[in-house]
N, CA, C and O of each residue as an XYZ file, in Angstrom:
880
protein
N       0.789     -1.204      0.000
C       0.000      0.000      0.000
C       0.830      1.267      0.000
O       0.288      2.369      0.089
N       2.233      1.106     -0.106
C       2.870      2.526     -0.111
C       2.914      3.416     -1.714
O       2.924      3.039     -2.885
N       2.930      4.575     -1.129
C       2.912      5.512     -2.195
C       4.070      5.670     -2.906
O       4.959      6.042     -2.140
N       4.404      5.566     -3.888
C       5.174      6.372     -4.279
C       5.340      7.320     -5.692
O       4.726      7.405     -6.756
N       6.383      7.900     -5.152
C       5.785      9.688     -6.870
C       7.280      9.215     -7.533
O       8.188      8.804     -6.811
N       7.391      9.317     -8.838
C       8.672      9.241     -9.341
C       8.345     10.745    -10.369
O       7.256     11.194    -10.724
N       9.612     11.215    -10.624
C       9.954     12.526    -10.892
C      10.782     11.659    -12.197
O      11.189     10.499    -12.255
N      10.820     12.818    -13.206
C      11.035     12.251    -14.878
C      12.086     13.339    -14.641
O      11.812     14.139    -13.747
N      13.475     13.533    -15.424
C      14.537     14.488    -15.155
C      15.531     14.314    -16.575
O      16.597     13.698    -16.592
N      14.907     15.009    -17.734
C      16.068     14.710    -18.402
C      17.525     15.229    -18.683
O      17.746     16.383    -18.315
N      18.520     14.558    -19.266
C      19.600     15.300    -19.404
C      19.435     16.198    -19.974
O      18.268     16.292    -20.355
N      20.265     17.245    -20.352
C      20.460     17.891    -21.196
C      20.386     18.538    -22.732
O      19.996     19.552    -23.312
N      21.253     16.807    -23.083
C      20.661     16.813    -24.513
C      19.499     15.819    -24.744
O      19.702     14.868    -25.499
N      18.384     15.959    -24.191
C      17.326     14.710    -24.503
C      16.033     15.105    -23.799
O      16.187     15.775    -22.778
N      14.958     14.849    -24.112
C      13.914     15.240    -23.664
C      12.455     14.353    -23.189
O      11.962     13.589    -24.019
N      11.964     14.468    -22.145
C      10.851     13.902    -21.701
C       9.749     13.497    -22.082
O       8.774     14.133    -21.682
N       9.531     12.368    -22.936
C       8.037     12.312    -23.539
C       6.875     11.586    -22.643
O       5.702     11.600    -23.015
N       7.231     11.050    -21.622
C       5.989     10.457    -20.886
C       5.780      9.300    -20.534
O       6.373      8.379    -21.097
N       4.998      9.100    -19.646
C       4.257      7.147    -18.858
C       4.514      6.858    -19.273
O       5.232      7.579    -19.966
N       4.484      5.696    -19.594
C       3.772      4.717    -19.891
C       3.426      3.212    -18.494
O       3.953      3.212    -17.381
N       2.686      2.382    -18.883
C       2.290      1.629    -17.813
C       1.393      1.718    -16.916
O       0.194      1.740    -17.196
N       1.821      1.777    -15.803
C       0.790      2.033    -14.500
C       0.347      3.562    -14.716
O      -0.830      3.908    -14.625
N       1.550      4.571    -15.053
C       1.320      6.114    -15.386
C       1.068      6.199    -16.589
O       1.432      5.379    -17.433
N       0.128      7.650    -16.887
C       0.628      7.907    -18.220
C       0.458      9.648    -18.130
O       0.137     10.316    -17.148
N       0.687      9.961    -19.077
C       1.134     11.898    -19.629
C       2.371     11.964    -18.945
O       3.142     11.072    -18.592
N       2.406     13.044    -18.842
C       3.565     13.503    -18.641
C       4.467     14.216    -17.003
O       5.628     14.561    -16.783
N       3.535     14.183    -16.377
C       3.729     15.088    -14.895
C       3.875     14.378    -13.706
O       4.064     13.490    -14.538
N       3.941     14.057    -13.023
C       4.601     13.153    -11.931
C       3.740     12.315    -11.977
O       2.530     12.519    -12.068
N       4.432     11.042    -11.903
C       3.664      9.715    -11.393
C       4.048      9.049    -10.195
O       5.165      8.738     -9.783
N       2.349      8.809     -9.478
C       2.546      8.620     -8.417
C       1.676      7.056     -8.288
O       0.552      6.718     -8.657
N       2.689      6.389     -7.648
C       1.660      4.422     -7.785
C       1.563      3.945     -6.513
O       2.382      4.162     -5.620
N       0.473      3.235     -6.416
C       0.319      2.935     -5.569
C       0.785      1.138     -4.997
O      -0.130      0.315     -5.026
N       1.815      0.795     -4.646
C       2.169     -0.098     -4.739
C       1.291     -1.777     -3.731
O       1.613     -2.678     -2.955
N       0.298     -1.344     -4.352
C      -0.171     -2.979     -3.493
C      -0.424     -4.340     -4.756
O      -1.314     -5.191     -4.758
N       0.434     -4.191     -5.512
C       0.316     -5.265     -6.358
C       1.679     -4.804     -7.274
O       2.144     -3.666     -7.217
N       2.377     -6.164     -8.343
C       3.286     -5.754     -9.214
C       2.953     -5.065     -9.866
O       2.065     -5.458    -10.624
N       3.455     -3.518    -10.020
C       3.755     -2.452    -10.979
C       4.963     -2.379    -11.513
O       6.080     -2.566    -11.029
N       4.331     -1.863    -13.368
C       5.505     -1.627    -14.245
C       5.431     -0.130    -14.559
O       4.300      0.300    -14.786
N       6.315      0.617    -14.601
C       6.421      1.706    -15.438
C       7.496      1.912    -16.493
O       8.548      1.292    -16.335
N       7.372      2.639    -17.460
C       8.025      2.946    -18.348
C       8.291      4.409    -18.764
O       7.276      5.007    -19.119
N       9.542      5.168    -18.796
C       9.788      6.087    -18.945
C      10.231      6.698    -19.940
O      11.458      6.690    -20.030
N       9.640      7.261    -20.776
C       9.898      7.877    -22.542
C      10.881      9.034    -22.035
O      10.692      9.940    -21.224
N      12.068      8.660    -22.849
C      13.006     10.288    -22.969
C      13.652     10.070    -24.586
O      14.096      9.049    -25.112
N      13.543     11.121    -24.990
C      13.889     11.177    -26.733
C      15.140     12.316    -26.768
O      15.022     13.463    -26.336
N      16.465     11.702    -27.429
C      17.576     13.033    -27.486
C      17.379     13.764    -28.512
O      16.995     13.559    -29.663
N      17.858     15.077    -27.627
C      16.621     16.447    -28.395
C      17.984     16.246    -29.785
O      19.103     15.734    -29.830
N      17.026     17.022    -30.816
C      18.132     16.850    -31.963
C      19.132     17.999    -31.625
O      19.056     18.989    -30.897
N      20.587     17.224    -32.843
C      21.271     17.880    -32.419
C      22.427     18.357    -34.129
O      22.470     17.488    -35.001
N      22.892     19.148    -34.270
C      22.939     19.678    -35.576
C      24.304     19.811    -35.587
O      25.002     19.903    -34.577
N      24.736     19.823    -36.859
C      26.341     19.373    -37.089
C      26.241     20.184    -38.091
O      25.385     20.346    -38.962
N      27.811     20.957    -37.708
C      28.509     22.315    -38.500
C      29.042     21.541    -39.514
O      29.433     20.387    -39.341
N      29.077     22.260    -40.787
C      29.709     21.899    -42.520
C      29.834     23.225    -43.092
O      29.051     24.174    -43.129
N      31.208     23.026    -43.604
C      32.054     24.041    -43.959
C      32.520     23.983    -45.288
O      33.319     23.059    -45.440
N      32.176     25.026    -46.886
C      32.974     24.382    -47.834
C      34.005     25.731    -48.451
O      33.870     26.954    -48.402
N      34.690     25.150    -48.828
C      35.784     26.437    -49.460
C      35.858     25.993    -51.066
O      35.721     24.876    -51.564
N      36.127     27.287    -51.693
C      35.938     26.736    -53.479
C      37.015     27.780    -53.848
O      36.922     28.930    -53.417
N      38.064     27.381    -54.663
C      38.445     27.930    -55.118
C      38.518     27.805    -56.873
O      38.389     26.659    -57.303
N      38.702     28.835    -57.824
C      38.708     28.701    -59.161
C      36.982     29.165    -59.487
O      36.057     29.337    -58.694
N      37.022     29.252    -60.725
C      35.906     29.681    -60.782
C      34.401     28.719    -61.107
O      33.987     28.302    -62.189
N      34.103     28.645    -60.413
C      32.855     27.829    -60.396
C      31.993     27.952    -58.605
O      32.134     28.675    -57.619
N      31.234     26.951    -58.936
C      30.275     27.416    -57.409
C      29.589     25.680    -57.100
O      29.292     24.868    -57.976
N      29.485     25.502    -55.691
C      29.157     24.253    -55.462
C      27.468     24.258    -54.534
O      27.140     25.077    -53.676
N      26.756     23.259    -54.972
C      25.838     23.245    -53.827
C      25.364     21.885    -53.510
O      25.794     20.808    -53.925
N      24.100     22.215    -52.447
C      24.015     21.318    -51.930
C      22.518     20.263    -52.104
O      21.482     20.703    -52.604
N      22.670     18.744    -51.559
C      21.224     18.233    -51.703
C      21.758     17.230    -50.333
O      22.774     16.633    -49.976
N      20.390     17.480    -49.864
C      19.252     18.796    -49.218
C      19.814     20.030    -49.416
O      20.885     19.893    -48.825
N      19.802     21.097    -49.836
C      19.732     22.794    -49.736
C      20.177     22.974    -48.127
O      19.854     22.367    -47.106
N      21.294     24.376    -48.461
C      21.673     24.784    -46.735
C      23.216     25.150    -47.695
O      23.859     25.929    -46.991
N      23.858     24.912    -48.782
C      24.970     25.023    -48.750
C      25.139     25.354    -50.076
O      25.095     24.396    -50.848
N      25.378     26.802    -50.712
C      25.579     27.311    -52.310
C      27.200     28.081    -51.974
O      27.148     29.180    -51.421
N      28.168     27.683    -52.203
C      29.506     28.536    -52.265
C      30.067     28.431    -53.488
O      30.269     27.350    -54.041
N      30.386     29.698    -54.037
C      30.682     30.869    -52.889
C      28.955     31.598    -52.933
O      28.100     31.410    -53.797
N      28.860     32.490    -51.625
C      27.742     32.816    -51.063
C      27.537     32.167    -49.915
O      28.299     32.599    -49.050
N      26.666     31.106    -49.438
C      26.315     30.783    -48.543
C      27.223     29.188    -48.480
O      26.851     28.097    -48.911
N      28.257     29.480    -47.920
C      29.655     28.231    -47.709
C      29.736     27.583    -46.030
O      30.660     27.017    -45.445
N      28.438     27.922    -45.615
C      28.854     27.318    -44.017
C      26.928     27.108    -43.557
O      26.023     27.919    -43.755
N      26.860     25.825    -42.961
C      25.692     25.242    -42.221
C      25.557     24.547    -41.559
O      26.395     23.668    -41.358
N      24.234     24.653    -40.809
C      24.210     23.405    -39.354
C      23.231     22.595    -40.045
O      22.155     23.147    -40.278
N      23.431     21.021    -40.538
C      22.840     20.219    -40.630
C      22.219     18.972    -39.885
O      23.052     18.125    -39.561
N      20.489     18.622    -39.450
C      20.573     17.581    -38.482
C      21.545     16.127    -38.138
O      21.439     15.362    -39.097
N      22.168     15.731    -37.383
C      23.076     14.850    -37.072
C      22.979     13.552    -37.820
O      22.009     12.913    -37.411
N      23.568     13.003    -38.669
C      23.137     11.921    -39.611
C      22.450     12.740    -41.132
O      21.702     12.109    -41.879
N      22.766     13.910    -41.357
C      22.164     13.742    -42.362
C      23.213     13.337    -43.826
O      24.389     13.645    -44.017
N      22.029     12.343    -44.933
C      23.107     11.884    -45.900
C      23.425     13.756    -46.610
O      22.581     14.651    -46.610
N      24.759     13.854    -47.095
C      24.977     14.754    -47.826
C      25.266     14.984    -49.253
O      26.255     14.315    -49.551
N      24.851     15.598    -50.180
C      25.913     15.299    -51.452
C      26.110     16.929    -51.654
O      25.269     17.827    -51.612
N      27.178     16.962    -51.829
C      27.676     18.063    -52.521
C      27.411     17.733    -54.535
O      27.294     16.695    -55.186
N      27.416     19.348    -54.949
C      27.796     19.067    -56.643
C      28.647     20.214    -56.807
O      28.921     21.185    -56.102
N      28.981     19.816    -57.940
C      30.043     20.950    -58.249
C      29.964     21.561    -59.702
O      30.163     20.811    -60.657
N      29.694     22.828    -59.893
C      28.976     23.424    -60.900
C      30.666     24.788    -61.641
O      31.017     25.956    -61.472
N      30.903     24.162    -62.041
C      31.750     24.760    -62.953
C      31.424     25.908    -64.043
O      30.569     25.846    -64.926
N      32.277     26.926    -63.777
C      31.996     28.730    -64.138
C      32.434     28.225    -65.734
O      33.007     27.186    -66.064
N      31.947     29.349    -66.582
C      32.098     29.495    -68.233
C      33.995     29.432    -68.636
O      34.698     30.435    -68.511
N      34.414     28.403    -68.995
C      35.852     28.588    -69.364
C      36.599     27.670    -68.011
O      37.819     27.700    -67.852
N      35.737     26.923    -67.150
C      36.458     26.376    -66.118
C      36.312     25.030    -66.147
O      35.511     24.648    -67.001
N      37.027     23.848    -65.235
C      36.511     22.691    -65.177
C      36.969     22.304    -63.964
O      37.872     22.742    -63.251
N      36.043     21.226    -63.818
C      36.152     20.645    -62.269
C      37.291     19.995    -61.722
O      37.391     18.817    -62.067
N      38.221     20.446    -60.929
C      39.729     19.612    -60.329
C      39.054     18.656    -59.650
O      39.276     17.539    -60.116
N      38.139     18.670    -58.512
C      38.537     17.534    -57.909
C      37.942     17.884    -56.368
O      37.920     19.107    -56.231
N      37.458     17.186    -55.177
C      37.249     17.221    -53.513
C      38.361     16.996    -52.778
O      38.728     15.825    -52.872
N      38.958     17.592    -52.161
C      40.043     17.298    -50.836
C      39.057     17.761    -49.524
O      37.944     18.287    -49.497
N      40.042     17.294    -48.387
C      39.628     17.343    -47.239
C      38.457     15.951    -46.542
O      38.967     14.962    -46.016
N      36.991     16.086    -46.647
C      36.547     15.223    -45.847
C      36.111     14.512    -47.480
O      35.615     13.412    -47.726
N      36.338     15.133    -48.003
C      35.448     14.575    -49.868
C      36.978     14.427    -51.021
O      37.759     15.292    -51.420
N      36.921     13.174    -51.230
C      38.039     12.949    -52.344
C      37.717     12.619    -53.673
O      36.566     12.222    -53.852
N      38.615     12.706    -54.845
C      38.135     11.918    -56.401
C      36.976     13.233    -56.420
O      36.816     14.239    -55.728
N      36.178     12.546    -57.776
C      34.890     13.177    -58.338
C      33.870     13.593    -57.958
O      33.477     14.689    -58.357
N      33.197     12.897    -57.144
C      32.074     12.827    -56.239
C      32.107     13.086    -54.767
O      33.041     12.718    -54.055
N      31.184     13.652    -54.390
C      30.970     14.207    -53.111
C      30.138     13.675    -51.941
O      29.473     14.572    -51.424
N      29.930     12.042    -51.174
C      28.870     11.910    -50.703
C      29.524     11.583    -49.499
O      30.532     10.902    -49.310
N      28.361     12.523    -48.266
C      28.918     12.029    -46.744
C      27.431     11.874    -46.333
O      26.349     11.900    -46.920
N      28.055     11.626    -44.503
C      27.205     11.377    -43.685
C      27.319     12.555    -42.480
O      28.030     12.061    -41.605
N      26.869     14.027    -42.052
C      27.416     14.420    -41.329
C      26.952     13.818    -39.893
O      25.797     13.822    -39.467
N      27.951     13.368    -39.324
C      28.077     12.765    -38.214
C      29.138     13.414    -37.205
O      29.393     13.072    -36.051
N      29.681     14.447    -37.970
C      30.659     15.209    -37.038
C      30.645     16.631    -37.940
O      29.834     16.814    -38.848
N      31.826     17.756    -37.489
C      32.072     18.131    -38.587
C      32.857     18.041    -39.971
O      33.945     17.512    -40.196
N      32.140     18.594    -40.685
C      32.789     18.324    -41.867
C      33.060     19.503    -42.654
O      32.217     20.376    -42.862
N      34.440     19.522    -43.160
C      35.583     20.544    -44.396
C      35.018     19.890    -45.269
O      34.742     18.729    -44.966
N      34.713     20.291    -46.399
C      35.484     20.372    -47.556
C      35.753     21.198    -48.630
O      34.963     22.094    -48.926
N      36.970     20.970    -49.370
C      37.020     21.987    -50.099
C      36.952     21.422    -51.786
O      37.208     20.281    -52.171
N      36.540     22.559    -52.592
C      36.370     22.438    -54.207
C      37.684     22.975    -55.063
O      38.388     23.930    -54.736
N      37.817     22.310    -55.996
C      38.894     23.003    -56.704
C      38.362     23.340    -58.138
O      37.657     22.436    -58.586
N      38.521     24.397    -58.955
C      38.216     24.556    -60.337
C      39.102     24.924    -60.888
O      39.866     25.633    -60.233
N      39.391     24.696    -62.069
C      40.763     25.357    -63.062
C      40.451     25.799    -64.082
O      39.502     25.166    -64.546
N      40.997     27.143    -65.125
C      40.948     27.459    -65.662
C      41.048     27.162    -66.938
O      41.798     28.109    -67.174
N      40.914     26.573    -68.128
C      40.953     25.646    -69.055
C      41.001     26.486    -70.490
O      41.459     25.915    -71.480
N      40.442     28.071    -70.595
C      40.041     28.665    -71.859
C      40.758     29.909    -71.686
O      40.566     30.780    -70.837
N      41.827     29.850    -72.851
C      42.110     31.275    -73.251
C      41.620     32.811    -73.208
O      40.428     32.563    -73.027
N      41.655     33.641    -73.230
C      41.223     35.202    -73.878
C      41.153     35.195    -75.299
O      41.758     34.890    -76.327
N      40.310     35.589    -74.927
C      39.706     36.008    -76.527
C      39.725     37.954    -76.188
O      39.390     38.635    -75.219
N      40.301     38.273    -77.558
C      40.499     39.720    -77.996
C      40.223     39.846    -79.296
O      39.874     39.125    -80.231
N      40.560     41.326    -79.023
C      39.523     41.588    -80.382
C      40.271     43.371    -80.922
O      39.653     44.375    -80.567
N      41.224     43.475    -81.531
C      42.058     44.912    -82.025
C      40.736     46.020    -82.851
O      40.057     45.574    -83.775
N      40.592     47.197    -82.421
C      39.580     47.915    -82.910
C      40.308     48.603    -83.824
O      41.439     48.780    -83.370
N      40.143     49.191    -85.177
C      40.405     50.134    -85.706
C      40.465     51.486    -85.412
O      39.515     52.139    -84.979
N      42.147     52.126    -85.763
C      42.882     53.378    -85.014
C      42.885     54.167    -85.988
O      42.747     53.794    -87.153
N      43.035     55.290    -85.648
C      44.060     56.852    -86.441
C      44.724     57.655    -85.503
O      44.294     57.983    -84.397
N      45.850     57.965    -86.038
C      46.960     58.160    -85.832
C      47.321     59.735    -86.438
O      46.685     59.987    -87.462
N      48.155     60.733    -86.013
C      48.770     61.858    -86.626
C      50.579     61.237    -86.611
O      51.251     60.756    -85.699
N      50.853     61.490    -87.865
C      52.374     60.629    -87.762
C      53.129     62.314    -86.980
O      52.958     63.505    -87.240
N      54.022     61.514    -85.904
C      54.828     62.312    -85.051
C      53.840     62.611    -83.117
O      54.388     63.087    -82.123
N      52.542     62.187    -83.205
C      51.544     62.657    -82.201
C      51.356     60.956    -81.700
O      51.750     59.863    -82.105
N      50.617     61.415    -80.720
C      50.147     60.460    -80.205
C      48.873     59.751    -80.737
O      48.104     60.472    -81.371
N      48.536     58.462    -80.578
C      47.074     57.865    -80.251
C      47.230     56.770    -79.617
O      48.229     56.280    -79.092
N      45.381     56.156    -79.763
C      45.197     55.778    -78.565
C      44.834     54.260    -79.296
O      43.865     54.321    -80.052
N      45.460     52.954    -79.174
C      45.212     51.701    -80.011
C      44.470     51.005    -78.887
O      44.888     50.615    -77.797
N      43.038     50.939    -79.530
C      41.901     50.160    -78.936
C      41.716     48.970    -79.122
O      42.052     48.428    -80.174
N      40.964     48.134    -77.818
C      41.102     46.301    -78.038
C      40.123     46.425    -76.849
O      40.003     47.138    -75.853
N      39.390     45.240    -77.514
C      38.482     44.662    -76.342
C      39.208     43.396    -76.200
O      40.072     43.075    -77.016
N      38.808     42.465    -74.922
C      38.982     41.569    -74.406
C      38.463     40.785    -73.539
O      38.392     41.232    -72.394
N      37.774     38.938    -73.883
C      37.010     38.539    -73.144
C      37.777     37.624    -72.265
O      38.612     36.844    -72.722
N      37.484     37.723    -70.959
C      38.932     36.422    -70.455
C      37.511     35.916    -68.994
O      37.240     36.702    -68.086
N      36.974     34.798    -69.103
C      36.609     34.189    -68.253
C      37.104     34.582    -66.808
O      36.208     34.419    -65.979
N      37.897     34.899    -66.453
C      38.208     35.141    -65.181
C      38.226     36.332    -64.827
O      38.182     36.643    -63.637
N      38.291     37.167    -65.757
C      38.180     38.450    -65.424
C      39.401     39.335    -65.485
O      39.344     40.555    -65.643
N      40.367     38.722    -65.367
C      42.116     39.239    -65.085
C      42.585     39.038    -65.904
O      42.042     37.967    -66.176
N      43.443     39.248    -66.861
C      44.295     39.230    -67.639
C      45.505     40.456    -67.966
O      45.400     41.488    -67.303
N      46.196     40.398    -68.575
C      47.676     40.995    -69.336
C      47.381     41.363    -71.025
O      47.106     40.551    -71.908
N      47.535     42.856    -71.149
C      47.428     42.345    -72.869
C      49.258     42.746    -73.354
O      50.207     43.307    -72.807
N      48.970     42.013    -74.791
C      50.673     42.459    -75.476
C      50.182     43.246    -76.719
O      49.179     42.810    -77.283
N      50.757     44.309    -77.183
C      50.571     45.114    -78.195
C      51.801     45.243    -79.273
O      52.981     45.258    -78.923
N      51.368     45.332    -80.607
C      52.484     44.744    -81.051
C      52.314     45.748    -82.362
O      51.336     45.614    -83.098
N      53.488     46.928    -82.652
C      53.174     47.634    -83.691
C      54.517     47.468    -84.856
O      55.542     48.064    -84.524
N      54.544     46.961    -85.729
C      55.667     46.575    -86.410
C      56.248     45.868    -85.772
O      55.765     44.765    -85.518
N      57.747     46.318    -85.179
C      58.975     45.395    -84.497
C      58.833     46.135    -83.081
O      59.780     45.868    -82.340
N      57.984     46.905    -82.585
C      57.991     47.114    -81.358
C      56.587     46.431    -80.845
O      55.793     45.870    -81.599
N      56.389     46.613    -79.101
C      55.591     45.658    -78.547
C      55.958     46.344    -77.199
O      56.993     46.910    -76.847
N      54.777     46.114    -76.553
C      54.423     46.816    -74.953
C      53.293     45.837    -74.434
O      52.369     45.368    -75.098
N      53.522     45.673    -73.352
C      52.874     44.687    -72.560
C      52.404     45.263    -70.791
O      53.115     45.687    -69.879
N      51.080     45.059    -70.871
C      50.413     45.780    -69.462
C      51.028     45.019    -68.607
O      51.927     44.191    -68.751
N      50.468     45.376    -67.732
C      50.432     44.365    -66.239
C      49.319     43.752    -65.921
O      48.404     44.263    -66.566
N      48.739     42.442    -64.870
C      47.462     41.449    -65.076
C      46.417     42.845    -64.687
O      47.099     43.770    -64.245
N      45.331     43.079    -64.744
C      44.685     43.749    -64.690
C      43.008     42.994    -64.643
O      42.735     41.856    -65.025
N      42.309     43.740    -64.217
C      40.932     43.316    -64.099
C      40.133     43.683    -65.626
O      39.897     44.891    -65.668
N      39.759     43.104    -66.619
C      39.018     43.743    -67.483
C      37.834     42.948    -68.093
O      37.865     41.766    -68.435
N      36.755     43.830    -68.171
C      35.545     43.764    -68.582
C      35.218     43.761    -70.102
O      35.467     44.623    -70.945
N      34.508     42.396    -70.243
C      33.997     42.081    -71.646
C      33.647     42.886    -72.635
O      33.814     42.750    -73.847
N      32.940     44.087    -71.777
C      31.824     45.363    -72.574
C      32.804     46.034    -72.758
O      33.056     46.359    -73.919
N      33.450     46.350    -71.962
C      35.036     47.351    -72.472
C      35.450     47.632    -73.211
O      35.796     46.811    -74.060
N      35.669     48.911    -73.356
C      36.758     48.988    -74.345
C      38.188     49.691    -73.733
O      38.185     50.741    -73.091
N      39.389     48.916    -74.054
C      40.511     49.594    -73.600
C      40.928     50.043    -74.612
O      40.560     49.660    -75.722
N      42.151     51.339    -74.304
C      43.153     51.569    -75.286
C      44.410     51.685    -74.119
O      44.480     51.756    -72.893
N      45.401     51.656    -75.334
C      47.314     51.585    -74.622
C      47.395     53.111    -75.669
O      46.541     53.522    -76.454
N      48.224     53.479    -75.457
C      49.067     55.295    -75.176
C      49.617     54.654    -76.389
O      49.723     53.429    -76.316
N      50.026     55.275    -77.598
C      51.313     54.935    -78.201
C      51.829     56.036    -79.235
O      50.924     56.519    -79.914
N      52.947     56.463    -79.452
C      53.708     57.482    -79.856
C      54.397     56.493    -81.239
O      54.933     55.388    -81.323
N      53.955     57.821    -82.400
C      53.604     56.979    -83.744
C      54.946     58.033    -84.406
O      54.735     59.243    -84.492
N      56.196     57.491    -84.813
C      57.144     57.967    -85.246
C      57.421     58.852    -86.299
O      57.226     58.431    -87.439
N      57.865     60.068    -86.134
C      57.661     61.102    -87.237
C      57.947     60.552    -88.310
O      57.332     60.767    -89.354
N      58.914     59.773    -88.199
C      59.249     58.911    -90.034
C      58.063     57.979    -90.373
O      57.784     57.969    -91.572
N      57.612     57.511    -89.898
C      55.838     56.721    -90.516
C      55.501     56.892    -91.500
O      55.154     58.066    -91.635
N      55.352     56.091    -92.704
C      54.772     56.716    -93.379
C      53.391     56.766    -93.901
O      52.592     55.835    -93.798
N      53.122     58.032    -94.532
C      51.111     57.566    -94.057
C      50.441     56.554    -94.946
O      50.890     55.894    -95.883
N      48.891     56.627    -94.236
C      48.415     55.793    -94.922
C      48.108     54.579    -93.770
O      48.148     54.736    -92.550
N      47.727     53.070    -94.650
C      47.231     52.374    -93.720
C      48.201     51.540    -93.247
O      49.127     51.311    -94.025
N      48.237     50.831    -91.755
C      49.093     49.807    -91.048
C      48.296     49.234    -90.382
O      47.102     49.520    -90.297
N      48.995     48.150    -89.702
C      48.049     47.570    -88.846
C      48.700     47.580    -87.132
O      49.883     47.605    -86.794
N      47.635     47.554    -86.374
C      48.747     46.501    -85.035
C      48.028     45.236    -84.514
O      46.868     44.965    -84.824
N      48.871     44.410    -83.625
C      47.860     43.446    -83.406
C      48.023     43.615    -81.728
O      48.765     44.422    -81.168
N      47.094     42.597    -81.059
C      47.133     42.485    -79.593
C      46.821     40.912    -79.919
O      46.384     40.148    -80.780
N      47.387     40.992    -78.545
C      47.109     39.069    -77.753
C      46.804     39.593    -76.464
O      46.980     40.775    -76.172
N      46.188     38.422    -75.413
C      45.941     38.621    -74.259
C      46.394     37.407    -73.426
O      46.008     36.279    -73.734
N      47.021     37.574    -72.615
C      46.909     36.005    -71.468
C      46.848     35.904    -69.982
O      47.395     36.789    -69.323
N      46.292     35.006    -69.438
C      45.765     34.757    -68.281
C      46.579     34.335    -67.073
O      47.779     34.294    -67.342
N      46.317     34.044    -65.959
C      47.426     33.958    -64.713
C      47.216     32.341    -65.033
O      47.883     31.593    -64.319
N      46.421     31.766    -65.957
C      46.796     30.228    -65.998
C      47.570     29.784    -67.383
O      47.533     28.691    -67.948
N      48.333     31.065    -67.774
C      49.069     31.158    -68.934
C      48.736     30.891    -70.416
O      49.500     30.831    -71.379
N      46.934     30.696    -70.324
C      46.729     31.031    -71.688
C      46.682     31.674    -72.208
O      46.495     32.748    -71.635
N      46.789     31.730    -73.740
C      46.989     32.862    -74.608
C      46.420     33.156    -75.845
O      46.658     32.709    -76.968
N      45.674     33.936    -75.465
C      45.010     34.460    -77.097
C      45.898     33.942    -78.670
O      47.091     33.675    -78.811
N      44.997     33.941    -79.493
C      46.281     34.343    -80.856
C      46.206     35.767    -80.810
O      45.604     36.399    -79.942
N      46.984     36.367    -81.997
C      47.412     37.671    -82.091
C      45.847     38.377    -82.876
O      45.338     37.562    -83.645
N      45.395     39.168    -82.814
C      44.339     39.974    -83.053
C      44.547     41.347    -83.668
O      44.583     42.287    -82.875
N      44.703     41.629    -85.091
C      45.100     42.832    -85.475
C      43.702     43.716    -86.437
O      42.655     43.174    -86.793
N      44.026     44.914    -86.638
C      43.050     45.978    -86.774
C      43.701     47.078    -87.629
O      44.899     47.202    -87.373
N      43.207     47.958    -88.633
C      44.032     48.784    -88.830
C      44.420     49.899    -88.145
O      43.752     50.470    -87.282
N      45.953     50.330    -88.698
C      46.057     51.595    -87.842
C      46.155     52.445    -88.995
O      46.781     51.853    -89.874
N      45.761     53.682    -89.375
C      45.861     54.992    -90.376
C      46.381     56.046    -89.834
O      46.044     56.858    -88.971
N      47.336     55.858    -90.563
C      48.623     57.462    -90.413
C      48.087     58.220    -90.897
O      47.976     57.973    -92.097
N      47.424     59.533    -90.463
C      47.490     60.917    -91.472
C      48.641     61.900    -91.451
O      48.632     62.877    -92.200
């Protein structure tokens, strides 16, 4: 005939769901012991979410399935504990896919986050600059200005300018597709008039290189 109350107490990471048996819900159970009693005590561990981290370098962008992970942009998430992961890897215009290091190796990308998890993407650069020499005029002995567009996937490139037996070469620079550049150039009082040409090339920090691209130049 004795009473007794049992008190439900969960840890930390885990949580209280209730009776079962002689008790049931959720709030103290109290039995009365004049015959065999069973109870049963529900506790469920509260979920718990695991940090994933990705780094990409080269140009392209990676994401994720389930969604939670697009880099570059959104390169860091807490995913529930066990979840399956796949990364993909989506390669920029003029790039191709190197490869997974860190928690992801080879081609493919599939985990389990069960802890945390690195990984990183690699992309490489694979396609030349493309240029394009605009048509110039010139005062022989004066200056002008020899125009070139240039498309380079990455955005950075070097151009070389090339007028007869001379040639001048920028430094890597940032340049835009829509662009138009020109280089400075001092056109020799002996010239003689009429039409010439010059050409340009362009190349990239992954050492590709345009062919040569020429345009006329007109001496007056």
């Amino acid at each position: 005939g004795t009473m007794i109350a049992l008190y439900a107490k969960p840890e930390r990471d885990s949580t209280f769901e209730g009776w079962s048996g002689a008790c049931t819900g959720t709030e103290r159970c109290m039995v009365t012991v004049d015959s065999l009693k069973r109870v049963t005590a529900r506790f469920r561990p509260a979920d718990r979410t695991v940090f994933a981290s990705l780094t990409v370098t080269g140009l392209g962008m990676v994401t994720s399935r389930p969604s939670g992970l697009r880099c570059p942009g959104g390169c860091q998430g807490d995913f529930p504990e066990g979840t399956g992961l796949s990364l993909l890897a989506h390669p920029g215009p003029g790039s191709r896919f190197a490869g997974w290091r860190d928690d992801c190796s080879g081609r493919t990308c599939e985990l389990v986050v069960d802890s945390e998890k690195f990984v990183s993407a690699a992309f490489v650069d694979v396609r030349a600059p493309r240029v394009r020499a605009l048509p110039t005029t010139g005062t022989r002995g004066g200056f002008t200005r020899l125009r070139y567009r240039v498309n380079e996937n990455t955005g950075v490139a070097r151009v070389t300018i090339r007028v007869g037996r001379r040639s001048v070469r920028t430094r890597f620079r940032r340049l835009a597709a829509t662009r138009t550049y020109s280089a400075r150039w001092r056109i020799a009082r002996s010239a003689s008039l009429g039409a010439h040409r010059f050409c340009v090339r362009a190349s990239d920090r992954s050492r590709h290189t345009s062919r040569w691209n020429c345009a006329a130049l007109t001496i007056r």
